[in-house]
Wavefront OBJ file of the C-alpha trace (Angstrom):
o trace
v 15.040 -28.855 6.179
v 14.078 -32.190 4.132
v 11.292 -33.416 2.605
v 8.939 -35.425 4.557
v 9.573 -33.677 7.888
v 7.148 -31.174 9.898
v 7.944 -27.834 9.163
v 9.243 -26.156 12.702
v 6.078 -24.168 14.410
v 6.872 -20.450 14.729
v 4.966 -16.814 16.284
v 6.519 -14.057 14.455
v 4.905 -10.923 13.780
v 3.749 -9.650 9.744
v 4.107 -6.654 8.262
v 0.883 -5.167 10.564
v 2.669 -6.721 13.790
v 0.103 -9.136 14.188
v 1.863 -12.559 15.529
v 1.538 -15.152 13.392
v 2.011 -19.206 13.835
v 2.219 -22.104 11.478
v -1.085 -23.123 13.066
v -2.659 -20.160 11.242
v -2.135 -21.814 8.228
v -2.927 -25.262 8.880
v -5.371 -26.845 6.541
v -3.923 -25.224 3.589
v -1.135 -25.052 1.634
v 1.508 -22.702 2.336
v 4.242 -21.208 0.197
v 7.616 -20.095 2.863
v 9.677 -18.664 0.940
v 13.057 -16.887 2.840
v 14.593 -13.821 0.623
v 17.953 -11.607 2.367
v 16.436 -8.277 2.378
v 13.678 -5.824 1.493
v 13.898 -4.070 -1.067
v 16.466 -5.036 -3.023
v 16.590 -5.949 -6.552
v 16.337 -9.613 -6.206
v 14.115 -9.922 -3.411
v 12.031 -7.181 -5.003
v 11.559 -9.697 -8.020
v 10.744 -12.572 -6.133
v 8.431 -10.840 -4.479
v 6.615 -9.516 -7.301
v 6.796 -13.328 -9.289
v 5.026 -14.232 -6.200
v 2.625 -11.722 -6.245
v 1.961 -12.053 -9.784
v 1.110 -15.866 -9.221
v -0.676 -15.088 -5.893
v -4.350 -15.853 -7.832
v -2.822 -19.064 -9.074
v -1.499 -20.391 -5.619
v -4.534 -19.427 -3.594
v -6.862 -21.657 -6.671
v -4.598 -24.285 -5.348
v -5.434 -23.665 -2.241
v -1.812 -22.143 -0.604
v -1.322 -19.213 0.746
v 2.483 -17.717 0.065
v 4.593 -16.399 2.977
v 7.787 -14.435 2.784
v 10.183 -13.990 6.119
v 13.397 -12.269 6.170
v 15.056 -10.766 9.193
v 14.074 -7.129 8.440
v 11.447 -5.641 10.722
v 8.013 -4.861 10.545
v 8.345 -1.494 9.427
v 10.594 -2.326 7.143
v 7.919 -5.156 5.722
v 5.268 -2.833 5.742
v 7.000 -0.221 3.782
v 8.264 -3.308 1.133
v 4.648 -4.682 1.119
v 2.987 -1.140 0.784
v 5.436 -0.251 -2.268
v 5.107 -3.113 -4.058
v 1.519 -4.078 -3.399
v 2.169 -7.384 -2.055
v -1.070 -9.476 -1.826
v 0.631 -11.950 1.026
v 2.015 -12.135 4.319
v 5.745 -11.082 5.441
v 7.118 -12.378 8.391
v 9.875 -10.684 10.342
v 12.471 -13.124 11.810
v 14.748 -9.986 13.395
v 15.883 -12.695 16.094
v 16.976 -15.368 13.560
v 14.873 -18.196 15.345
v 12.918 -19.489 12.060
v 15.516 -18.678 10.157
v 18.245 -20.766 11.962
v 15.641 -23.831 12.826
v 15.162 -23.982 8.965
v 18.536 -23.677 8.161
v 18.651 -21.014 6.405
v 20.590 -18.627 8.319
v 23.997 -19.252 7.420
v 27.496 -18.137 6.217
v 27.688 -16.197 3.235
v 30.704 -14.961 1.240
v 30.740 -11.589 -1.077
v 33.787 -9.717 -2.026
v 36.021 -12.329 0.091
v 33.899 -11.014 3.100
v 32.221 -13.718 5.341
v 29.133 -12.681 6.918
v 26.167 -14.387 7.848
v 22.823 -13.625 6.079
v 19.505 -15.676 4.470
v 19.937 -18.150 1.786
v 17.123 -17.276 -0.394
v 15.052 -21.040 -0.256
v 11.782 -22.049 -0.632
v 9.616 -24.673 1.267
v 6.462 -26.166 0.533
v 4.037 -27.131 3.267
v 1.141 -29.888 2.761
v -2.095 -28.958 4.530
v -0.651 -30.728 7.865
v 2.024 -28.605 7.701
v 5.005 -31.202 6.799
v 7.519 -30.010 4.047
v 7.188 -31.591 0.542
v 9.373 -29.862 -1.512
v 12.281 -27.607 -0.772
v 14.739 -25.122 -3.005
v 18.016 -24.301 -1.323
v 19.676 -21.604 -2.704
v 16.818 -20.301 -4.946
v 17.999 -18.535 -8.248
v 14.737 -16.087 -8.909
v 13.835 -16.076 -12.632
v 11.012 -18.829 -13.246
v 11.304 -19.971 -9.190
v 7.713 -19.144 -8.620
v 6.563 -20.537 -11.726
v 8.267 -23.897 -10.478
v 6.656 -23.560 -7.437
v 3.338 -23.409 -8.528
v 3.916 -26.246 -10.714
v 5.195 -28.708 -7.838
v 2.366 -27.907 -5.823
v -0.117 -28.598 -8.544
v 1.190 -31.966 -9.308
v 1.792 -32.949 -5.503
v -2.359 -31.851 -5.085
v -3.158 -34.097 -8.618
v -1.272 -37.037 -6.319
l 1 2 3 4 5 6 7 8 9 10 11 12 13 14 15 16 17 18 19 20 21 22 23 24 25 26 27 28 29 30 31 32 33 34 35 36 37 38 39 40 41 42 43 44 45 46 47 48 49 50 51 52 53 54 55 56 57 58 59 60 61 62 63 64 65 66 67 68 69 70 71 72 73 74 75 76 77 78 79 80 81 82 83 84 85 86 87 88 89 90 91 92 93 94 95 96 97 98 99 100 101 102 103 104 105 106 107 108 109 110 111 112 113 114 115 116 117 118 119 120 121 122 123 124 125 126 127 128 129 130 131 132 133 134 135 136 137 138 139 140 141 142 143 144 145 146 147 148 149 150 151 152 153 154 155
């Protein structure tokens, strides 16, 4: 995924099962950011950064979407715990995930595997990416977020 290039269109459900598509969202600005795994420590903190700027991104007009490959349930269990104010997308079937790039080979305890990248795009209102963060390290991602968006909307 690069900057200046349409973000790929997509029909997955949320944490309801209602199907969602990047047409949903056009006209505003939208957060996608991809975490591994519900409920785990570091996804659980970048949800709740997220969540805790959600007020912040939606005066800038975005709305913020997280997708992972866990499934609905699983979404609306992590959403309903945490209270999370946004939209979860479940990408059990990889397609998103591997159009973005962000499906890939991981290596932990000299175990390869593949799994989610945790990265971040940013979508302008036509939905085309404008900023991206591979390989996201959590504390103060959000905050940088929020601050790239609100200098791309100042122009």
């Amino acid at each position: 995924m690069q900057r200046g290039t349409p973000f790929p269109d997509f029909r997955l459900p949320d944490q309801s099962g209602e199907e969602r598509t990047l047409a949903d969202y056009t006209g505003a600005w939208l957060v996608v950011y991809f975490y591994p795994r519900d409920n785990t420590s570091g996804c659980t903190t970048e949800a709740l950064s997220f969540a805790a700027l959600q007020e912040d991104f939606a005066a800038c007009g975005a709305a913020v979407v997280g997708i992972s490959a866990d499934s609905v349930t699983s979404h609306e269990k992590f959403a309903a715990k945490h209270c999370l104010p946004f939209t979860l997308l479940s990408d059990e079937a990889h397609v998103l995930l591997e159009a973005c790039g962000v499906w890939q080979k991981k290596k932990m305890a000299g175990r390869e595997y593949m799994g989610i990248v945790r990265s971040t795009a940013l979508l302008d209102p036509q939905g085309v990416v404008r900023a991206f963060w591979p390989k996201v390290k959590v504390p103060g991602h959000a905050d940088e977020v929020l601050a790239t968006l609100t200098a791309l909307r100042k122009g």
